[in-house]
C-alpha positions as CSV (number, residue, x, y, z in Angstrom):
1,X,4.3,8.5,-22.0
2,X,7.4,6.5,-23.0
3,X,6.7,3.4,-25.7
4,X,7.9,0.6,-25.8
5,X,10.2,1.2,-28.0
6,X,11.6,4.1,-26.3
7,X,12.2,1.6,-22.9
8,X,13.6,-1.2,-25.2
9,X,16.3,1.3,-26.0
10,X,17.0,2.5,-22.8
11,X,17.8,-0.9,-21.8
12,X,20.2,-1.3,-24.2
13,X,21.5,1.5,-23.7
14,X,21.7,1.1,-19.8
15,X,23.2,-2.3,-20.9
16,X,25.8,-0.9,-22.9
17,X,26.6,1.8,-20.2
18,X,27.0,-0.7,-17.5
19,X,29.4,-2.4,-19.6
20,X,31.5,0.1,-20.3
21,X,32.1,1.4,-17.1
22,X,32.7,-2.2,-15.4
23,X,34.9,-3.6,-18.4
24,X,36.6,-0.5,-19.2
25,X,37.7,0.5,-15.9
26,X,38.8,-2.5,-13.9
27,X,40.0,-2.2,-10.6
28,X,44.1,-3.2,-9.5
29,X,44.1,-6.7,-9.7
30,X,40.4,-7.8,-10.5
31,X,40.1,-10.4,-12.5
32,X,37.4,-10.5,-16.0
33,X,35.6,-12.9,-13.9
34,X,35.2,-10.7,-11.3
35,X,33.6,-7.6,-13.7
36,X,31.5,-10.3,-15.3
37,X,29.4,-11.3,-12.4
38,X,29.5,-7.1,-11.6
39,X,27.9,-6.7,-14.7
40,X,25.3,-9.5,-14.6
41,X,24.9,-8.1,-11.1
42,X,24.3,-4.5,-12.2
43,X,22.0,-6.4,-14.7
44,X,19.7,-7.7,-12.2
45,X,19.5,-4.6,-10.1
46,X,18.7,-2.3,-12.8
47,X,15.7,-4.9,-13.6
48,X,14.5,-5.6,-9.8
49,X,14.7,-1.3,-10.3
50,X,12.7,-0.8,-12.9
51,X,10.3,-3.5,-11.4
52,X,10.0,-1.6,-8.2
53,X,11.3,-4.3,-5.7
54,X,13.7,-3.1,-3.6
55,X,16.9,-3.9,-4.1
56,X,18.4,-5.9,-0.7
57,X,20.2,-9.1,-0.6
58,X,16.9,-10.8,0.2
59,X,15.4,-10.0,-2.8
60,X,18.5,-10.3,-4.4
61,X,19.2,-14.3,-3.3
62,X,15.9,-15.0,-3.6
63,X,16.1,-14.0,-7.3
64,X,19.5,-15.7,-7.7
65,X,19.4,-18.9,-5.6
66,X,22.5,-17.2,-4.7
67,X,24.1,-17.0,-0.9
68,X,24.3,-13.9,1.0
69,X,28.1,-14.0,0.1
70,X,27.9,-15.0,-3.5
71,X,25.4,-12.0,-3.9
72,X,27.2,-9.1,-2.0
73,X,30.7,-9.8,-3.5
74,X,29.9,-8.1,-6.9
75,X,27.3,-5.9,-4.8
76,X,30.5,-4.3,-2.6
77,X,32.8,-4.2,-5.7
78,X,29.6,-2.0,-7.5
79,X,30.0,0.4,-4.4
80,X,33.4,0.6,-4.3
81,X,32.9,1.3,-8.1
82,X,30.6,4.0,-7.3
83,X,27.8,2.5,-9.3
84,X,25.6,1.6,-6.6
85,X,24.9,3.5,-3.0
86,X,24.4,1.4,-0.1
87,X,22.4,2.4,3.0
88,X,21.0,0.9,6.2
89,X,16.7,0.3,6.1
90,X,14.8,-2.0,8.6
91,X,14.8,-5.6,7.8
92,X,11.0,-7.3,6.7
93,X,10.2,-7.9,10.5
94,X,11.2,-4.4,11.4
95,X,13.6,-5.3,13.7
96,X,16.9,-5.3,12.9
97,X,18.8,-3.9,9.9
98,X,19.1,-4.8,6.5
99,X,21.4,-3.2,3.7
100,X,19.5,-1.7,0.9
101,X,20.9,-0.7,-2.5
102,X,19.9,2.0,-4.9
103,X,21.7,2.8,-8.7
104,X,23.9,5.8,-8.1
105,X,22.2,8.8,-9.3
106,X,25.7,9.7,-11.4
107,X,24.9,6.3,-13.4
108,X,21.3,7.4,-13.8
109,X,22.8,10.9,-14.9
110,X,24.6,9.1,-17.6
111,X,21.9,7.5,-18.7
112,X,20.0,10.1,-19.2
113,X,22.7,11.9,-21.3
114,X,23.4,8.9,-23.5
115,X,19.4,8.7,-24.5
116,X,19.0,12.0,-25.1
117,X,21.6,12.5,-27.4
């Protein structure tokens, strides 16, 4: 079983991951503002994650007070990135379609690499 030591430093070292590969790698003609709010984004996800609430732009604006806009802007530049992997789920009401959002697995693979070294 993990203490809590050992999750403290795999925050910071998810932390410091995220940053790297946002700040270190921006895209042609994105601004630092831009990779901020991608990193504060990643930020949220990874806690909503390790919370267990799935990650959709629901939960996502109801965290943030953000709009649907405001919240999948840095969400499509973390796909496009390759940090996060979209995919299509049923909406609350089970009706219709809502986009759901998982870490990539590569990011996770990182992680995993970083901590155990």
């Amino acid at each position: 079983m993990p203490t809590s030591f050992d999750a403290r430093w795999q925050n910071i070292t998810f932390s410091s991951l995220a940053m790297s590969e946002i700040m270190d790698n921006p895209a042609e003609g994105e601004t630092p503002q831009a990779r901020l709010k991608q990193l504060g984004m990643l930020s949220l996800l990874y806690t909503l994650h390790l919370a267990n609430i799935p990650l959709t732009l629901t939960n996502i604006t109801e965290k943030t007070g953000l709009t649907r806009g405001g919240a999948a802007e840095p969400i499509d530049q973390l796909v496009a990135r390759g940090l996060l992997r979209e995919s299509w789920a049923k909406n609350a009401l089970g009706r219709g379609k809502a986009r759901e959002f998982e870490i990539s697995d590569a990011l996770f693979a990182k992680l995993k690499q970083a901590s155990s070294s």
